[in-house]
Structure formats: structure tokens, C-alpha cells
C-alpha positions in Angstrom: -34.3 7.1 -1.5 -31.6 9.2 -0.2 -30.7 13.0 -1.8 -26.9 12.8 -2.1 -24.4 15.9 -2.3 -21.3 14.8 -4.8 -18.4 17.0 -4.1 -14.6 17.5 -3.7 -13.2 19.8 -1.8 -9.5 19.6 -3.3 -8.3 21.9 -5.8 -8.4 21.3 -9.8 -5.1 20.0 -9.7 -3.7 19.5 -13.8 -1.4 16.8 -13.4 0.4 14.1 -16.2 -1.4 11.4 -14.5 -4.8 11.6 -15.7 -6.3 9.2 -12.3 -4.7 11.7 -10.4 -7.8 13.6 -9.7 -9.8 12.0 -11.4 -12.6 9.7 -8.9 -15.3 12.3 -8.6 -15.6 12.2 -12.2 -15.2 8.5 -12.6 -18.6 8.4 -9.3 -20.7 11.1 -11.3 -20.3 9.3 -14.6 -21.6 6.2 -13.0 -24.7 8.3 -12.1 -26.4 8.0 -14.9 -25.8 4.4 -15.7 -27.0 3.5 -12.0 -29.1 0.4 -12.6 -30.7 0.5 -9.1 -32.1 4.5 -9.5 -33.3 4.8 -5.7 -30.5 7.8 -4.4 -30.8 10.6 -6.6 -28.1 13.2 -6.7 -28.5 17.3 -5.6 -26.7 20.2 -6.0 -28.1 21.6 -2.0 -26.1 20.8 1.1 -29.8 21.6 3.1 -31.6 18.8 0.8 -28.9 16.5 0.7 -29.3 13.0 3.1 -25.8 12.5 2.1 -22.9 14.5 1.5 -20.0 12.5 0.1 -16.8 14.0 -0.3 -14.9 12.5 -3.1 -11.1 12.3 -2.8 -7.9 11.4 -3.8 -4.6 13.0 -4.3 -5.2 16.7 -4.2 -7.1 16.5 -1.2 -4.0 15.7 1.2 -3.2 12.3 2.6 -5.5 13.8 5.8 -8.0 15.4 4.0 -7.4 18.9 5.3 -9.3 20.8 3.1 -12.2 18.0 3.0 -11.9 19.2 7.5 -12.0 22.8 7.0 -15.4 22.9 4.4 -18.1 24.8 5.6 -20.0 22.0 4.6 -18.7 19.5 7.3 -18.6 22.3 9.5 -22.1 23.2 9.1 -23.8 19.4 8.6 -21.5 17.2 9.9 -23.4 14.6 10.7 -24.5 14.2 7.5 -21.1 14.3 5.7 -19.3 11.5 4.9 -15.9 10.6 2.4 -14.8 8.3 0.2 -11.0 7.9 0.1 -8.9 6.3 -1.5 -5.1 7.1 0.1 -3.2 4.5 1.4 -3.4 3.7 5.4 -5.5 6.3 5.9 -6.8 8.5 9.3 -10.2 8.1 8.9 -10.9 11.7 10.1 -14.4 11.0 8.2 -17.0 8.3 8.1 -17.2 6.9 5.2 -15.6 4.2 2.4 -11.8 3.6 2.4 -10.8 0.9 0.5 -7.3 0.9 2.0 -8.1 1.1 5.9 -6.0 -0.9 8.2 -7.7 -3.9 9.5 -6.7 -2.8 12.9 -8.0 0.4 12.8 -11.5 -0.2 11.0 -14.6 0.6 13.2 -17.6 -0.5 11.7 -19.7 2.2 12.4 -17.6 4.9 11.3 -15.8 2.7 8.6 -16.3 0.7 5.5 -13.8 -0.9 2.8 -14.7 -0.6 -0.8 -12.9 -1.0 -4.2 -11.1 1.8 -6.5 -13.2 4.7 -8.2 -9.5 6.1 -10.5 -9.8 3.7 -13.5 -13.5 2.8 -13.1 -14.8 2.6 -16.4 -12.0 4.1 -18.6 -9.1 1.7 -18.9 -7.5 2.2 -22.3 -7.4 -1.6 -23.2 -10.9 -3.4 -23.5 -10.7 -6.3 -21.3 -13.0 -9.3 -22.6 -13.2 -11.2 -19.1 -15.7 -13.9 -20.9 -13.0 -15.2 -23.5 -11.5 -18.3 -23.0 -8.3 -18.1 -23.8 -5.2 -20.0 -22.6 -3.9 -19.8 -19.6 -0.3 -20.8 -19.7 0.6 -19.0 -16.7 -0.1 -20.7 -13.4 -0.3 -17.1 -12.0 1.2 -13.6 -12.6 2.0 -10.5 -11.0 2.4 -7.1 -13.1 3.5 -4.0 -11.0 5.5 -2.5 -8.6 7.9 -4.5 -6.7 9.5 -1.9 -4.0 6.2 -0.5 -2.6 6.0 -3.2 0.5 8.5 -6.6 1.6 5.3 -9.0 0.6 5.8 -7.9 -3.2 9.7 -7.9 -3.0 9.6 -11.0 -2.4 7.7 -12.5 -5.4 10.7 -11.6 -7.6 11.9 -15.6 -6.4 8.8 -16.8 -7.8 9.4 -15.7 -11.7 9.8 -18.2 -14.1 8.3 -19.5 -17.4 5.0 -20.4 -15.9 4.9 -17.5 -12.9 5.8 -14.1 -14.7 6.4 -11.4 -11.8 7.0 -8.4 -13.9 8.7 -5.0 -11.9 7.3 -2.1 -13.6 8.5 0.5 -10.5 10.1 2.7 -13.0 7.4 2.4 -15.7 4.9 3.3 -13.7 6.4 6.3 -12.2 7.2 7.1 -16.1 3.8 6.6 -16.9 2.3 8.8 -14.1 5.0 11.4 -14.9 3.2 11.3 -18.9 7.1 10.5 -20.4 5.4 7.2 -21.3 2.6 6.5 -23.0 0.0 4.6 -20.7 -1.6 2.6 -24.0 1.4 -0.4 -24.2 2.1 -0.3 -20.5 -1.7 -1.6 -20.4 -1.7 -3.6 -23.1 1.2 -5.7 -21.7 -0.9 -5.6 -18.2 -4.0 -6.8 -20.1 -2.1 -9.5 -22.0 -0.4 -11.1 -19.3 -3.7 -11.3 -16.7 -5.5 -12.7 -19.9 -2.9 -15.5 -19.7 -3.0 -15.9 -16.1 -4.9 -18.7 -13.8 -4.8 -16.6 -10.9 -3.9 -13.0 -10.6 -1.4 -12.0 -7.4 -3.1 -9.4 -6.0 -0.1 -7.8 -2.8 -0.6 -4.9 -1.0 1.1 -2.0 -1.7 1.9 1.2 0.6 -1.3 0.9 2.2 -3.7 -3.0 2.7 -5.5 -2.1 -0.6 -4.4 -2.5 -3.9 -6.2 -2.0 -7.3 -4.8 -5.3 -9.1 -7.5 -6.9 -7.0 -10.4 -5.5 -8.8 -9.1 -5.2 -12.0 -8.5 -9.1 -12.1 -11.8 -9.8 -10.8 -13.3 -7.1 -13.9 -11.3 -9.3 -16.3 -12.7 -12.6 -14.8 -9.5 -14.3 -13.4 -9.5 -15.5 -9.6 -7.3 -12.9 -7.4 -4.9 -14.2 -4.8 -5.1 -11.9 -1.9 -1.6 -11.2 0.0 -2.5 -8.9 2.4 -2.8 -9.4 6.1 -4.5 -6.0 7.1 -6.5 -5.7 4.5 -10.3 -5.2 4.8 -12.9 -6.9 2.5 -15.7 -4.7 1.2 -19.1 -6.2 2.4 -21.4 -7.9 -0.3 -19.2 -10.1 -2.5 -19.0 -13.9 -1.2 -15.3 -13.6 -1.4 -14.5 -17.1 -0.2 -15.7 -18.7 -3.4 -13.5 -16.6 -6.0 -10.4 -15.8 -4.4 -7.6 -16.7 -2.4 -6.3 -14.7 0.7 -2.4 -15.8 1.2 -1.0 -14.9 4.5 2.2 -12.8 3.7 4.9 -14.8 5.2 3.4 -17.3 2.9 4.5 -16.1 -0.4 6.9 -18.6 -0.8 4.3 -21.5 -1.0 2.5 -19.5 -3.7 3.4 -22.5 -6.3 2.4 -25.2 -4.4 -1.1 -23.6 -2.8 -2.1 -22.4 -6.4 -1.2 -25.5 -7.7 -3.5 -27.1 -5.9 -6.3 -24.8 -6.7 -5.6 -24.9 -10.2 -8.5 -27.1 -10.8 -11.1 -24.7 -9.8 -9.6 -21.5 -11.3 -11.7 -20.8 -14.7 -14.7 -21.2 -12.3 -12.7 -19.2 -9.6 -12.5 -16.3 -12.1 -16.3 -16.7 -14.2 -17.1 -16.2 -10.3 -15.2 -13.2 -9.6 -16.3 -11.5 -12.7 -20.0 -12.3 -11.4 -19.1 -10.7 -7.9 -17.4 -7.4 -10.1 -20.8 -6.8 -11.8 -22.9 -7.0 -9.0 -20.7 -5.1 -6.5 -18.0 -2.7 -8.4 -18.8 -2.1 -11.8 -20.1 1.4 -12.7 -23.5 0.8 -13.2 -23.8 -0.2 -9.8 -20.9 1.8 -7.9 -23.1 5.0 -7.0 -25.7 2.9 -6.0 -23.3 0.8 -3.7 -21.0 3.6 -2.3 -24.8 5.6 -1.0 -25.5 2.2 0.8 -22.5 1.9 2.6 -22.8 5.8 3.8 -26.6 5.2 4.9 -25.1 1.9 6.7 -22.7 3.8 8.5 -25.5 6.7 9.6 -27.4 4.0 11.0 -24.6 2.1 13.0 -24.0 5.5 14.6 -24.0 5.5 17.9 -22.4 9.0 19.2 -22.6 12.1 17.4 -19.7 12.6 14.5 -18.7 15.5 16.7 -17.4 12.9 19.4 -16.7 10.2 17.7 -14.2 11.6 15.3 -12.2 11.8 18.4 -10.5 8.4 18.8 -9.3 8.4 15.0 -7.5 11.8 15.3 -5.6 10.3 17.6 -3.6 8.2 14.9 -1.5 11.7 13.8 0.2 10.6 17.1 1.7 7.4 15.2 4.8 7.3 14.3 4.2 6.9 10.8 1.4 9.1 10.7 3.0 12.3 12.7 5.4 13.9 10.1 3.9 13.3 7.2 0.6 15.1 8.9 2.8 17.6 10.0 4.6 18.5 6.6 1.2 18.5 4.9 0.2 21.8 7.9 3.8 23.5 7.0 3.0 23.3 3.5 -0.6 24.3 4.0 0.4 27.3 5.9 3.6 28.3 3.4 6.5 27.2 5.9 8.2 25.5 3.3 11.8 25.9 4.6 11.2 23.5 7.5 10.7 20.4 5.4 14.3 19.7 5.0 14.7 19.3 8.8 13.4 16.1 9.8 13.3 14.3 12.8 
């Protein structure tokens, strides 16, 4: 049994968006309906096993405050992060369910699913009914967040709906929308759906992955760097598309269309077992305590070769803007490169 330290070092941000800060809250509420109850949770840094910083948001893109806390200054060793930013640094060890493939290291890294919505989406998703699926597949969300999704706009049509909800969304998460029929239409589309298009976004990860497998309909996986979380047998439930194969979506799924109720009963199995909240506390504790063990130089030292991603070129102003703004230099942000 390991003693376990929930925490988050960013600030109480009050935002529109209620996920905004929100997966601390979603992890402690999953305490309590942990079906496993080996780790138990304290309030003592010195009694902890496991100190697991919970972040999002408010915490900065490189976790600066998350850095700075006395806590992973004083036990490092024993501190550890789950975050869920797109293409992260993993300055931490720990879960990052949106790690570049290229730059995931086993012992210091693990994938994992999303912790925002866990438990509370406003529509009750009934991933056992067997309603029809007119849609061969279906893809519901932002279109302008990476070129793999812009490109399924070709594939709409009567039996394919690729639905752009760029400005929506950013209504939604600005609260001049109500989330409720955003949702609903999500929920009602998926329902009608073989198989669920599942792109990445900004970052390798994306939530639509998760939520399709939580509603029981097979996922189809267009990401090329993206990590799989350990545990599920993902090879019997979903599909994983190259990218510069969107075009043959039709055809492939076709195909598969055969196997895609059992596809999805499947993926809704492999949800419950692995990403649901009454086992996500449980799961997340693992994954630290697998790290700890992989370990093979102290944090201190191995740290070292992930910093050295701020020296990317995608990485090196935005890391830079987020020290102006932390140290109040705010008229500098205007001048870029």
C-alpha cells in the first residue's frame, strides 16, 4: 500500500470553463469510489510514498510553480505529476497523457487518459444501448487545432458527419454558451456512430478517445506520436490510422464495419477496467510506483535531459513568455522573435 500526497501547486484560478482547473478535484473524488482500496491518501509530505502533483491549466504549460514547491524541493525523489498539457516537457516523472512518442522515456514517463471531464459530463451516456448506427463514423470537434483534422472536412457526408465546432467550443469555454446542447449534440452523434475518429489535437492526445471508448463505440486512432497508456489490449477495440492516411478512412472502416459493435462492447470493457473513476486513483498510484522502480539515477540527474527540450524551437518562447510573465515583465511579450 502506498501513502499518497494529492496536491496542486497552481493557483485557484475562477475561470468560465469549469475543466479548467478542475482534475485534482475530478482524482480526489475518485478516492473514495476506488474499488481496489490498497493506496490510501495523506495529508504529510514526510508520510507520503507518493507525492502527485495534479495539474492542468493554471499550473503553466511547464509547470513552474509545480518546480519551485518546497515539496519537490525537499522530497524530490518522491514527487511525481500528472499532466495533462499538450506536448509537454516532462520536467517531472510521472503520467502525461499527451507525451510525444519521441520523447517518452519509460522510466521517467507514462501516458494515461484525461482526469477534466472524468465523471461529470452533463449528458448521461448509456454505452450498453443498442441503438442504430447510421453513421459509418463521425468526428465532432475542432477542425483547425492540427493538419490531420483539417483534413477530414473531405470526408463529410450523409453517412460520415465531420462536424467543426472550433468556434463553439471556444464559446463554450468562454461560458457565452451553454455547455448542456453542445454535449447533447456530441452525445447524439457518437451514439449514432460505428466508429468514433479520434485525431490529435495540439498535442498526440486527445480526449475524444476516451470518451468514445466510455460510451462503448470503437475509436479510430489518427495520431502518429501518440503514446498508449499501458494495460488496455488496445489492438482488439480500436483502430490506429496513420495520418497521411485519412483519406482511406472510408474504405479501411468499411472494411472493419463488421466487427464494430463488438469493437465498441470491447472498448467500453477496457474504459471500466482501466479509466473509469472507480479505478482512476488506483491506476494513476501504479503508474507512479512503476516509474519509482524503473528508476535508475536519482531525479536530481535525470531531470536533466528533459530540460533540455526549452531549447526547441517550439518549446523556447513559449517557456520564455511564461518567466516574463511570472516575473511581471509584461511589456516584452509583444516583441517576438
Amino acid at each position: 500500500m502506498a501513502k499518497v500526497l494529492l496536491l496542486s501547486a497552481a493557483p485557484n484560478v475562477r475561470v468560465a470553463d469549469p475543466t479548467y482547473n478542475s482534475p485534482l478535484k475530478r482524482l480526489q473524488a475518485c478516492v473514495p469510489r476506488d474499488r481496489f482500496g490498497v493506496h490510501g491518501v495523506v495529508d504529510d509530505p514526510l508520510a507520503a510514498d507518493v507525492i502527485l502533483f495534479v495539474e492542468y491549466r493554471p499550473a503553466g504549460r511547464y509547470l513552474h510553480d509545480v518546480r519551485s514547491h518546497r515539496y519537490v524541493l525537499r522530497h524530490r525523489e518522491k514527487c511525481f505529476t500528472f499532466c495533462s498539457e499538450d506536448a509537454p516537457i516532462p520536467f517531472l516523472p510521472g503520467v502525461y497523457p499527451s507525451i510525444e512518442a519521441r520523447w517518452h522515456d519509460p522510466r521517467r514517463t507514462a501516458s494515461g487518459h484525461y482526469l477534466r471531464r472524468l465523471g461529470v459530463d452533463p449528458v448521461p451516456f448509456d454505452p450498453l444501448a443498442e441503438e442504430a448506427r447510421p453513421y459509418l463514423f463521425s468526428f465532432v470537434g475542432r477542425l483547425a487545432t492540427a493538419p490531420v483534422r483539417g483534413r477530414l472536412r473531405a470526408l463529410d457526408g450523409p453517412a460520415s458527419p465531420i462536424l467543426a465546432t472550433d468556434a463553439e467550443e471556444a464559446a463554450v469555454e468562454a461560458g457565452t454558451l451553454p455547455r448542456g446542447p453542445y454535449w447533447e449534440r456530441f452525445a447524439d452523434v457518437v451514439r449514432r456512430s460505428a466508429f468514433v475518429l479520434c485525431p490529435r489535437g495540439y498535442g498526440p492526445g486527445s480526449m475524444r478517445l476516451f470518451e468514445a471508448m466510455a460510451m462503448g463505440r470503437a475509436p479510430v486512432i489518427l495520431s502518429d506520436a501518440w503514446v498508449a497508456p499501458e494495460g488496455p489490449e488496445w489492438e482488439r477495440f480500436a483502430l490506429r490510422v496513420p495520418e497521411r492516411r485519412a483519406a482511406d478512412l472510408p474504405a479501411i472502416l468499411a472494411a472493419a464495419s463488421p466487427h464494430a459493435v463488438e469493437m465498441g462492447r470491447l472498448a467500453r470493457a477496457a474504459w471500466e477496467a482501466w479509466f473509469s473513476p472507480e479505478v482512476s486513483f488506483h491506476r494513476l498510484v501504479e503508474a507512479c510506483l512503476a516509474l519509482r522502480s524503473r528508476r535508475v539515477l536519482p531525479e536530481r540527474l535525470a531531470r536533466l535531459p528533459a530540460a533540455l527540450q526549452v531549447l526547441r524551437p517550439t518549446h523556447t518562447w513559449p517557456y520564455l513568455r511564461e518567466v516574463l510573465i511570472r516575473h511581471g515583465v509584461s511589456d516584452l511579450l509583444h516583441r517576438r522573435p
